[in-house]
DOTOR-106342 format. One line per field, with one value per residue (C-alpha): residue in one letter; x, y, z. Coordinates in Angstrom, 2 decimals, always signed. Last residue first. Layout:
N
code	c(A, ...);
east	c(X, ...);
north	c(Y, ...);
up	c(Z, ...);
***
This chain:
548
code	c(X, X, X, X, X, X, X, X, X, X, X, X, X, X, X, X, X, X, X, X, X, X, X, X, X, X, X, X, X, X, X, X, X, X, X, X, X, X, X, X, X, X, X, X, X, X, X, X, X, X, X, X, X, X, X, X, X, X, X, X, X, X, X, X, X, X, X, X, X, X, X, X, X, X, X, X, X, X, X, X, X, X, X, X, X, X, X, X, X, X, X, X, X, X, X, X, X, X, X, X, X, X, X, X, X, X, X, X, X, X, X, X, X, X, X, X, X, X, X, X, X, X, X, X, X, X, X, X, X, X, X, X, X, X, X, X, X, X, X, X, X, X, X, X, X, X, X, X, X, X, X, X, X, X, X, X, X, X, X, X, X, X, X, X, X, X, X, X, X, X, X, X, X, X, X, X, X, X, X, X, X, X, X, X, X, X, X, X, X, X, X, X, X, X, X, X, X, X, X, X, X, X, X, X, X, X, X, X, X, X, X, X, X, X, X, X, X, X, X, X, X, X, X, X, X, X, X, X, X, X, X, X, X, X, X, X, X, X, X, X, X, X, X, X, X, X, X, X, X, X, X, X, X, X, X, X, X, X, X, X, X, X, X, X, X, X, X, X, X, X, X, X, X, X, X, X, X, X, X, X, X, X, X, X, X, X, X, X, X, X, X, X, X, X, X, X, X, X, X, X, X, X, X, X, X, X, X, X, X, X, X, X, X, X, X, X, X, X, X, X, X, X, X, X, X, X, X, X, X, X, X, X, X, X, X, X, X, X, X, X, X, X, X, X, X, X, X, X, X, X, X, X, X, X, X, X, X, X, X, X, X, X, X, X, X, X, X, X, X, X, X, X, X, X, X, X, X, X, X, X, X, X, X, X, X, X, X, X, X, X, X, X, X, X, X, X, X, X, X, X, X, X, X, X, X, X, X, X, X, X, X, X, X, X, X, X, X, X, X, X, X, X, X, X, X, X, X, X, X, X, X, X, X, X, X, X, X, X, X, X, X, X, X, X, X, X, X, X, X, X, X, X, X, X, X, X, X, X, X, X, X, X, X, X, X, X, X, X, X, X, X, X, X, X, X, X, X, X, X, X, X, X, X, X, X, X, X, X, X, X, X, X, X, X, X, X, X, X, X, X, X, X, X, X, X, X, X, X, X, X, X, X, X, X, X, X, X, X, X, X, X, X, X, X, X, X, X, X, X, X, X, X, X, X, X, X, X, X, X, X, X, X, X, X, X, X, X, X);
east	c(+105.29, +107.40, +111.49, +111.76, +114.89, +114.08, +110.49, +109.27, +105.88, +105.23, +104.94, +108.23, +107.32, +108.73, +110.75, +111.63, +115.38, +115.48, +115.95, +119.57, +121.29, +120.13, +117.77, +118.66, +118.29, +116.64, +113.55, +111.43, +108.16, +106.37, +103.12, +100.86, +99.22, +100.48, +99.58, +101.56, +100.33, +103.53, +105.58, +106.67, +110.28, +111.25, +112.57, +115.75, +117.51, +114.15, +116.11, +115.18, +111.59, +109.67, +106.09, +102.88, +101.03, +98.18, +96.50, +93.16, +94.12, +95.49, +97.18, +100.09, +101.38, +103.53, +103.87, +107.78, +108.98, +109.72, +112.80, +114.41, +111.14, +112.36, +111.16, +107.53, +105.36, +101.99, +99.68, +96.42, +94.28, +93.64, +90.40, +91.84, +93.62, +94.88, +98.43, +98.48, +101.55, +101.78, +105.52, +107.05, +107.15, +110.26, +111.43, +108.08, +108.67, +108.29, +104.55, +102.65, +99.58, +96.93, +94.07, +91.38, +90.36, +87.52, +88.92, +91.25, +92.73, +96.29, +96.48, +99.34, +99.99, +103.90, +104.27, +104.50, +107.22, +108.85, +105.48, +106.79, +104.54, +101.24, +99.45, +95.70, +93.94, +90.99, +88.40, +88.71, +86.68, +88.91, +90.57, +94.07, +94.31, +96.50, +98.08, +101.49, +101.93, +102.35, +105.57, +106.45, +103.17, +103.22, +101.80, +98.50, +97.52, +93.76, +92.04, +88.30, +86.21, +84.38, +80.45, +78.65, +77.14, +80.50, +82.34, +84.15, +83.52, +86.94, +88.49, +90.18, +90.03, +94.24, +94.30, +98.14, +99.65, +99.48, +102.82, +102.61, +101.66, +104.77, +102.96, +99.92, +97.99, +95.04, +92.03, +89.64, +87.01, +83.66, +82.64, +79.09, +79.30, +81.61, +81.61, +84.77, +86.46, +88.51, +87.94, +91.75, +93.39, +95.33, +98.38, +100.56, +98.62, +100.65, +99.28, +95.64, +93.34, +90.33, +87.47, +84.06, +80.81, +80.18, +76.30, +77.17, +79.07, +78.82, +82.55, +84.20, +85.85, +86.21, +89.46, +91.18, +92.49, +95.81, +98.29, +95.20, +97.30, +96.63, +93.44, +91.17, +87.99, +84.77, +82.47, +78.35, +77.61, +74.16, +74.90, +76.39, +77.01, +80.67, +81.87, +83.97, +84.31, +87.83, +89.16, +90.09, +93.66, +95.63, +92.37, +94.30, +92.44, +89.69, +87.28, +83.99, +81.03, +77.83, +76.85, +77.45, +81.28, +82.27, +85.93, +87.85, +91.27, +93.03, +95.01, +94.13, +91.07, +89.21, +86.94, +83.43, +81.97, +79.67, +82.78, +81.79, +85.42, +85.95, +83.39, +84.99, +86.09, +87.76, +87.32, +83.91, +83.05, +82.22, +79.64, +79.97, +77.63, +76.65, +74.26, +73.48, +72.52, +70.42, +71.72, +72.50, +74.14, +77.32, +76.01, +77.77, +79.49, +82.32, +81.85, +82.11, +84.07, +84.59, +81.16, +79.66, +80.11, +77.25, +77.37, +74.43, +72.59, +71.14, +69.20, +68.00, +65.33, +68.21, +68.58, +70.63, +73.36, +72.03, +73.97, +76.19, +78.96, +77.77, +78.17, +79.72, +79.74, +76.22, +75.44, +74.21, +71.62, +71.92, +68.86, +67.99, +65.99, +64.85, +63.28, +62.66, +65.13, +63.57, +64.45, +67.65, +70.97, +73.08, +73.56, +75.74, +75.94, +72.09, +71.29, +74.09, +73.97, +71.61, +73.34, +73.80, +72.36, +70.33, +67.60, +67.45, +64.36, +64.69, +65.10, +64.58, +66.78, +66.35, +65.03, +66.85, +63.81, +65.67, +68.30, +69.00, +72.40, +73.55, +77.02, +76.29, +76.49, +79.60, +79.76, +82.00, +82.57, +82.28, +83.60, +80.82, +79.75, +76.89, +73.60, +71.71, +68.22, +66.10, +67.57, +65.19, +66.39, +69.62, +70.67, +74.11, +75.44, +79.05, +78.42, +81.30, +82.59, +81.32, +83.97, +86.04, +85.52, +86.93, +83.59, +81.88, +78.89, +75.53, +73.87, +69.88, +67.71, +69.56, +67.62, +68.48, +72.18, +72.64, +76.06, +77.90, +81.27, +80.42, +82.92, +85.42, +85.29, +88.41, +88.87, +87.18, +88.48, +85.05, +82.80, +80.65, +77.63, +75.25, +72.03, +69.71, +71.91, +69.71, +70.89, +74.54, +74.73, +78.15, +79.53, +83.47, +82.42, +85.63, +87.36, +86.29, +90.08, +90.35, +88.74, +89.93, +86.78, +85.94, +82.90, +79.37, +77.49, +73.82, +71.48, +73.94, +72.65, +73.09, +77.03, +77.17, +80.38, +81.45, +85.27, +84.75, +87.61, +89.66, +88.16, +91.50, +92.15, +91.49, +91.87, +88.32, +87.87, +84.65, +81.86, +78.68, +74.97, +73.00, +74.93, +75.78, +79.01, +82.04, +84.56, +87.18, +90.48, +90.42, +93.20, +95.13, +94.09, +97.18, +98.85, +102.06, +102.74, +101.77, +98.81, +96.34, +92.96, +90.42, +86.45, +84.73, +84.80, +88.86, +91.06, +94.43, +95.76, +97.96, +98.10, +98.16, +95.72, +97.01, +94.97, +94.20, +96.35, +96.16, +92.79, +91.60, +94.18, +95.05, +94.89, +96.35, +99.45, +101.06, +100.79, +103.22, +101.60, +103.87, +103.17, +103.01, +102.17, +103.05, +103.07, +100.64, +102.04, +99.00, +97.97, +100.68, +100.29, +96.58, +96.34, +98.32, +99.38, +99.19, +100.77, +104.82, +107.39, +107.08, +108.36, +106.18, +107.73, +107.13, +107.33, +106.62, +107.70, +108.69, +105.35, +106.02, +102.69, +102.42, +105.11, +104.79);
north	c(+133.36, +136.08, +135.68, +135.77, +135.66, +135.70, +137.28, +135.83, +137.72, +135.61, +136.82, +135.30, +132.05, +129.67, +126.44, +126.68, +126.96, +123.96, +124.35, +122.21, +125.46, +126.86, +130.48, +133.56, +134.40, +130.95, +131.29, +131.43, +133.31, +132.80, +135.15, +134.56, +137.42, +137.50, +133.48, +130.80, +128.19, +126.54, +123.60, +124.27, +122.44, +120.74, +121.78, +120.80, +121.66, +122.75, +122.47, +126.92, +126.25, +127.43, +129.45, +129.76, +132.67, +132.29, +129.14, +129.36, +127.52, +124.81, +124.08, +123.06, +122.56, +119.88, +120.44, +119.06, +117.65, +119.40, +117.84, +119.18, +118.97, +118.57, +122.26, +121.27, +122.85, +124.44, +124.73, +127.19, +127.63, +124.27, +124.62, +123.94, +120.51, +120.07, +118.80, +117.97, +115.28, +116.16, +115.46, +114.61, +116.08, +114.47, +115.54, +114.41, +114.43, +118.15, +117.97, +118.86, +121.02, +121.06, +123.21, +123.46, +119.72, +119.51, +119.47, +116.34, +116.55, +115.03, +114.10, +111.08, +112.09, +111.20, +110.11, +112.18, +111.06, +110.85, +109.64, +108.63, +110.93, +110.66, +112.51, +113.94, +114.90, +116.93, +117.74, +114.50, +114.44, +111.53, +112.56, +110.54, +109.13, +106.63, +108.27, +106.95, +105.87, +107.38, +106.83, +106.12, +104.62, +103.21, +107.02, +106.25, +108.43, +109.68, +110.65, +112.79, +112.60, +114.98, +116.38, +113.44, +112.17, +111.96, +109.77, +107.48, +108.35, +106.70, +105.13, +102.48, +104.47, +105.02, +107.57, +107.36, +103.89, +103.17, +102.78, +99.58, +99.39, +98.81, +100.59, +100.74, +102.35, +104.68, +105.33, +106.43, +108.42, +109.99, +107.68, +107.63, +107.45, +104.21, +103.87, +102.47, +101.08, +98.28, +99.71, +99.25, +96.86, +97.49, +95.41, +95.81, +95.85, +94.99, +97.74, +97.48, +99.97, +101.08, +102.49, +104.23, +105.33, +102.15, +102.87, +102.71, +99.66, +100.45, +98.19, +96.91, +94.02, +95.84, +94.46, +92.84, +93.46, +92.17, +92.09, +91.52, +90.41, +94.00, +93.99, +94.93, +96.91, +97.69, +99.99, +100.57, +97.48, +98.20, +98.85, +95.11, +96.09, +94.24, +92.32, +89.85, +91.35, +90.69, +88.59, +90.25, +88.46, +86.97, +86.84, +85.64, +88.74, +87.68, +90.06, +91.01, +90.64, +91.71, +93.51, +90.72, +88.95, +86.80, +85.22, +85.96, +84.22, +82.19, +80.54, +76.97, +77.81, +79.84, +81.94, +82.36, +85.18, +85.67, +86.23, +84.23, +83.14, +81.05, +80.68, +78.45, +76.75, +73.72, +70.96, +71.66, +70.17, +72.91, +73.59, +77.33, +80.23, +83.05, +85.79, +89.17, +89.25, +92.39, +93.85, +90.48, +92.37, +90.28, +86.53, +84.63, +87.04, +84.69, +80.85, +78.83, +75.11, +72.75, +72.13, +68.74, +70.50, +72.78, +76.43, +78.03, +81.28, +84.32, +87.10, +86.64, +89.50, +91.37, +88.56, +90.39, +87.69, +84.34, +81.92, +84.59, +82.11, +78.47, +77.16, +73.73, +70.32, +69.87, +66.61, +68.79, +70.21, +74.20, +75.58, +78.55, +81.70, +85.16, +84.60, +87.55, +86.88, +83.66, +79.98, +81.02, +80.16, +77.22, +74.99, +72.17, +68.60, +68.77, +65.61, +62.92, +60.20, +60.21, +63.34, +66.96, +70.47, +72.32, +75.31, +76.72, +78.05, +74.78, +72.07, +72.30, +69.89, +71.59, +70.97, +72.90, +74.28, +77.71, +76.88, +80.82, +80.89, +77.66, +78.69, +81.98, +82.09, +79.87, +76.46, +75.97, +72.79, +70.05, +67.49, +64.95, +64.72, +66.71, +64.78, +67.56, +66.78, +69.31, +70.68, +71.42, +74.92, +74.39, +77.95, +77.94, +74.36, +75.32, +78.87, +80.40, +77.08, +74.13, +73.31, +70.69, +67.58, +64.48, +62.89, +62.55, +64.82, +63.31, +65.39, +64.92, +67.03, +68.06, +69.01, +72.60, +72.03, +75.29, +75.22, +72.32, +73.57, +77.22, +77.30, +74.34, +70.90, +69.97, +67.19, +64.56, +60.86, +60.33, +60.39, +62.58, +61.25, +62.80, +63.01, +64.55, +65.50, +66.94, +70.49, +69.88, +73.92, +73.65, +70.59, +71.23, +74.77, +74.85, +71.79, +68.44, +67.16, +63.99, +61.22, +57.78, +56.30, +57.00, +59.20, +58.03, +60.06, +60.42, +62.63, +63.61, +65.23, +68.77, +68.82, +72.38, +72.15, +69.03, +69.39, +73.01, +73.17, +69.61, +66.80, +65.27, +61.50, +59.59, +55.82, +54.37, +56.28, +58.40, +56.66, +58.35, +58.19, +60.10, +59.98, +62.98, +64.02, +66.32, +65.57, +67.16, +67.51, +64.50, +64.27, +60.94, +58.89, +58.07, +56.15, +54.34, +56.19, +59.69, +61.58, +63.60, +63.00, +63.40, +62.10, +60.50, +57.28, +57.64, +59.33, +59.99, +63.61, +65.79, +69.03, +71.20, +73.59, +74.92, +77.79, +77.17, +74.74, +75.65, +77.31, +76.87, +75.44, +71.46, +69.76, +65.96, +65.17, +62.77, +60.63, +62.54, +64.56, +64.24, +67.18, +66.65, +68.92, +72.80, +74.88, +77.30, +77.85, +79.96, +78.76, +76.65, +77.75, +79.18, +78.22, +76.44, +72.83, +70.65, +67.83, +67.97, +65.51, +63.26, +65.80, +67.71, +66.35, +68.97, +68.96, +71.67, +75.07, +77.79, +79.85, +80.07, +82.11, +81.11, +78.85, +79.78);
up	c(+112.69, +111.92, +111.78, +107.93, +106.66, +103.14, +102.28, +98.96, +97.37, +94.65, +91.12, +89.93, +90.39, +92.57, +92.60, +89.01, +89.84, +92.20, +95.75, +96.93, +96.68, +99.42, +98.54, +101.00, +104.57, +105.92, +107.81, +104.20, +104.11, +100.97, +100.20, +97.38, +95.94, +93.00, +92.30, +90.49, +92.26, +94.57, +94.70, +91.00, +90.97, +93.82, +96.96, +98.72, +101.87, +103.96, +107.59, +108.06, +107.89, +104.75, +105.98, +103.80, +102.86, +100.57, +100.31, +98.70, +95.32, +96.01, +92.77, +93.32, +97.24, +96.68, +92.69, +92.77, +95.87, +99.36, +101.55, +104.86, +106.90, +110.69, +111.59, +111.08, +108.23, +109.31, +106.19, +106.26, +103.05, +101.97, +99.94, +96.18, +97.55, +93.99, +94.89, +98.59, +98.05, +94.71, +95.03, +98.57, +101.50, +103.50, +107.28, +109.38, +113.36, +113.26, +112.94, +109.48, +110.60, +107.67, +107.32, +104.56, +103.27, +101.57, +97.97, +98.63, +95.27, +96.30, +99.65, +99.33, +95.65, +96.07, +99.87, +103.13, +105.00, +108.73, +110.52, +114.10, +116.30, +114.05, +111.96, +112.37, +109.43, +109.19, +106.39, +103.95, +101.07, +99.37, +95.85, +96.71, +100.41, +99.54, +96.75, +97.82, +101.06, +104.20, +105.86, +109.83, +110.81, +114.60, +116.30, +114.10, +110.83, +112.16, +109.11, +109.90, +106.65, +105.50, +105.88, +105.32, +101.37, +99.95, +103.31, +100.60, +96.94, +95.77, +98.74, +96.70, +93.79, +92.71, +90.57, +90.52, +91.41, +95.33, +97.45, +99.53, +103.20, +105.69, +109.03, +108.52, +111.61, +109.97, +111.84, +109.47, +110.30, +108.99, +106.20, +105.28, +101.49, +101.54, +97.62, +97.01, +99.99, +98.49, +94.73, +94.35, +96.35, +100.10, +100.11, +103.12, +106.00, +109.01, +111.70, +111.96, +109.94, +111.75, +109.56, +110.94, +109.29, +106.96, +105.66, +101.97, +101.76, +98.11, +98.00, +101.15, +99.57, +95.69, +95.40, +98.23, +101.62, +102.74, +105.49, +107.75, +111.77, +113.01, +113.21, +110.45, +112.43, +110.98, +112.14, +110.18, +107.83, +107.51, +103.26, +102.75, +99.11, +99.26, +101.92, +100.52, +97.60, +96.66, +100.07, +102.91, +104.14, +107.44, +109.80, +113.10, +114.90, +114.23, +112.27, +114.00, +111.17, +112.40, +108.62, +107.30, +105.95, +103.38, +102.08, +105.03, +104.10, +107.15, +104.10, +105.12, +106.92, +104.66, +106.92, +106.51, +108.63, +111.67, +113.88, +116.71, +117.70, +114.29, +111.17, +109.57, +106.23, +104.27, +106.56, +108.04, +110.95, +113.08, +110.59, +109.28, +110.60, +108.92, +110.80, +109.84, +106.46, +105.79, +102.98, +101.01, +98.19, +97.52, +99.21, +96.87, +94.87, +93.49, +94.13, +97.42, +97.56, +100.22, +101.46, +103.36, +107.01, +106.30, +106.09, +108.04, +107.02, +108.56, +107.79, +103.99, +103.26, +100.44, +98.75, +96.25, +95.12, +96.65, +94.23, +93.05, +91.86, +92.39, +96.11, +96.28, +97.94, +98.86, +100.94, +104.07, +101.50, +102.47, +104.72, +103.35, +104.80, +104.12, +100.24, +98.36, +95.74, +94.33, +94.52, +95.36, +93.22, +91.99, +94.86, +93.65, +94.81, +95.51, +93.32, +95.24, +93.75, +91.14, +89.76, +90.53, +90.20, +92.71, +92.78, +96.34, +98.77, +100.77, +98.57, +94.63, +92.27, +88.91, +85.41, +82.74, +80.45, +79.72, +78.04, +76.45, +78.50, +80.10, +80.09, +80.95, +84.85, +83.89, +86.36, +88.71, +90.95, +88.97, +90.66, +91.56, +87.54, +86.19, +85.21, +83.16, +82.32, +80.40, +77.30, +74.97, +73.78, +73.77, +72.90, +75.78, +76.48, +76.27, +77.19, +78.97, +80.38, +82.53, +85.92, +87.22, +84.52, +85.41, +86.91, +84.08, +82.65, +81.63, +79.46, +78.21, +75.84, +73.03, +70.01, +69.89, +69.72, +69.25, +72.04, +72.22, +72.41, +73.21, +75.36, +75.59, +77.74, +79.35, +81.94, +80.13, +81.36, +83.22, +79.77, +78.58, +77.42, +74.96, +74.09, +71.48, +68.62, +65.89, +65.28, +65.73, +65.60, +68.08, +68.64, +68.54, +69.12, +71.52, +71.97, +73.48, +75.75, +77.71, +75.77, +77.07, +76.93, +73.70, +73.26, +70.77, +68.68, +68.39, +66.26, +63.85, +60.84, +61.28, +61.27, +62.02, +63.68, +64.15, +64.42, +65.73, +67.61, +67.87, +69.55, +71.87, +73.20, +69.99, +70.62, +70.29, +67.17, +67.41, +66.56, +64.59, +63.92, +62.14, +59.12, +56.48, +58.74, +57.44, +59.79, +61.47, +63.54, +65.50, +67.75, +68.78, +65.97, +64.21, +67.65, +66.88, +64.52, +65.12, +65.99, +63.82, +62.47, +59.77, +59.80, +57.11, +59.16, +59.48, +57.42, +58.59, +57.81, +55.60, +56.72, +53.74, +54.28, +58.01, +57.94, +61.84, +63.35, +66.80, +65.98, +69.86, +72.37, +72.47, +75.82, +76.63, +74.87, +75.83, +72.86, +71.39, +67.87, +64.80, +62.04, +58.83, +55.66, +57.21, +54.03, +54.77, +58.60, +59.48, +62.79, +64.83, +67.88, +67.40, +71.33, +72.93, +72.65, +75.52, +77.38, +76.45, +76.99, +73.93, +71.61, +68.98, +65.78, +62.67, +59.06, +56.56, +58.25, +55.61, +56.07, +59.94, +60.17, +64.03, +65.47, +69.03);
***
């Protein structure tokens, strides 16, 4: 906000707000004194980096910020040569990199009312062996004690709600971690190079927790080749990817004691074909048999198996939810899915047959990337959004069979924009009500080589089949009265074509420029709605053409 304000000098942050972004104040040079509020609870990275003439309050060879009534709110640094340090009972934040590299402390000791440890604010303390964190943490930044090659033992409060990008990453001796009962997400790198963390083993999965309760978190299999898990009924959360790629595991139960599951969990699990949630689960289900987890309050399917039959109260697909299950063969989004996330149905490489329901509205890229064996979609959106240009949510789809057969249901009245864009599709069926064919909607489908527009649709617009270099027979319906730029560009094979007498308006280059190209237009001589680089001079236009 205030960054490289060289004329700022003096500064009162007002008692109303809790945290300080990041580099905020970085590079005001002549910035001396700056009042903190005590309210303040979170301060970003290098808020006041290359501020040199802060003017601090010393304390045991350490420098801090606050204000009157509290000068000891933030400690900004030190520059340690003891062992053995206290950190003033009343400082709330550890600024970024505060004790970086300060080799000689082997123990240090948190206030109680602590809430914020910055980034690196440990990092390369070569000699600390322990530490505490204590309940009023909420905030711990990455890499903050990372190279602390001594440390051997963490206890983590109860405030904290997840371990950053590698706050304990390169401690080499680290063997006991006591996390608190909230953390709920923990950094697949944040314990990077740490490789003598002891687990909590039960039933083909490594745990992390605390006296209390030591499977609070599952972190992962025991190995990838193991086809069953029984989950702690006292575990609370599911680490991102915990059984990514066990591709043996067939089934698994959900106990009642969960409320939180990661990214990824069971992405890759080819042969999962049974999930089942506690009945008395709170947070999740697994409703009318579906052999998925459901997120009750939001009616989300987070993760489906190759059995998975969606209910048909299932609001949203969530991002990945089914992604890499390759046996997955049919699926069917009913009609109450408005949404279906990014990458859900991604590498589902043995997925033959799509059905669509009628109230999707969002459909993400990557959804269907990847589905090699697709040979029909059955599409019945009604209100979906227009897609942004190289759109890939069906990017790949039905490459390894011999097209892909689109049905566009009787309910749809406009297809969306690049919806279909660069699919091998080799038939398309559309339906009674469809009035409009959106920008891009078949653009670059190479497979596709006849196409039979019914009367019902009146708008074509640009690039709808732009680059479809095997279409080679297009029927257009009399209720067409609109053709947009590049329609018809670019495919390649199509030589004779036939304009219905209702075409009022045509775009600019709807044809390849090709001599041998033959354009028969019903009407006796050009409206004036066509624009003037509608054709090319070396087609061969008929006016008034009565043929069929």
């Amino acid at each position: 906000a205030f960054q490289g304000c060289n004329n700022l000098t003096s500064i009162t942050i007002p008692n109303s707000v809790t945290s300080i972004g990041e580099q905020a104040f970085s590079e005001c040079s002549n910035l001396t004194n700056i009042t903190i509020p005590n309210s303040l609870t979170f301060l970003g990275n290098n808020a006041f980096y290359e501020c040199n003439k802060l003017q601090y309050t010393k304390y045991n060879d350490a420098n801090y910020l606050g204000n009157s009534s509290n000068p000891y709110l933030i400690l900004k640094s030190a520059t340690l040569n003891k062992s053995s340090y206290t950190i003033h009972s009343n400082t709330k934040i550890i600024y970024s990199n505060a004790f970086n590299n300060c080799t000689n402390i082997s123990q240090i000791n948190l206030p109680s009312g602590l809430t914020c440890i910055g980034s690196y604010a440990f990092q390369g303390c070569n000699n600390l062996t322990s530490i505490t964190i204590p309940n009023s943490v909420t905030k711990i930044g990455e890499s903050a004690f990372s190279n602390c090659v001594k440390l051997s033992n963490v206890t983590i409060g109860s405030g904290l709600t997840s371990i950053e990008y590698r706050t304990f990453s390169s401690c080499n001796q680290l063997t006991s971690l006591n996390i608190g009962s909230n953390v709920s997400s923990i950094n697949e790198r944040a314990f990077e190079y740490s490789g003598k963390l002891q687990y909590n083993i039960y039933d083909n999965a490594k745990y992390l927790g605390n006296s209390s309760n030591p499977y609070l978190l599952l972190i992962e299999a025991t190995s990838k080749d193991i086809t069953s898990c029984v989950i702690n009924s006292n575990t609370k959360f599911i680490h991102d990817k915990a059984f990514y790629g066990c591709n043996n595991l067939s089934s698994i139960t959900i106990p009642s004691s969960v409320t939180k599951i990661g990214q990824s969990v069971f992405s890759n699990c080819n042969n999962l074909s049974s999930i089942i949630v506690n009945a008395n689960n709170t947070v999740f289900d697994s409703r009318n048999n579906s052999n998925a987890i459901i997120e009750k309050g939001t009616n989300t399917l987070i993760y489906g198996c190759k059995n998975t039959i969606i209910p048909n109260n299932v609001t949203s697909i969530k991002s990945s939810a089914f992604i890499g299950c390759i046996n997955l063969t049919s699926i069917n989004i009913p009609n109450s899915v408005t949404s279906i996330g990014e990458r859900a149905f991604y590498g589902c490489t043995g997925l033959t047959n799509l059905t669509i329901g009628t109230n999707l509205t969002n459909l993400e890229d990557y959804a269907f990337y990847n589905c090699t064996a697709l040979t029909q979609i059955n599409y019945n959106a009604i209100n979906c959004t227009d897609l942004f240009s190289n759109f890939e949510g069906f990017y790949n789809a039905g490459s390894d069979g011999s097209g892909i057969t689109v049905i566009i249901g009787n309910s749809v009245k406009r297809i969306p924009k690049n919806i279909f864009e660069r699919m091998k599709i080799n038939n398309v069926t559309i339906g009674s009500s469809v009035t409009s064919i959106g920008y891009g909607a078949f653009s670059y489908c190479t497979s596709l080589s006849k196409i039979i527009i019914p009367n019902n649709v009146i708008e074509i617009d640009s690039y709808a089949f732009y680059g479809c270099t095997n279409l080679s027979s297009v029927t257009i319906g009399n209720g067409v009265t609109s053709i947009g730029d590049h329609a018809f560009n670019d495919c390649k094979r199509l030589k004779k074509i036939v304009i219905p007498t209702n075409v009022v308006n045509m775009g600019s280059a709807v044809f390849s420029y090709d001599s041998t190209m033959q354009i028969c237009c019903r009407v006796v001589g050009q409206p004036i709605g066509w624009n003037e680089y509608w054709s090319s001079r070396a087609y061969l236009i008929t006016w008034g053409y009565t043929g069929s």
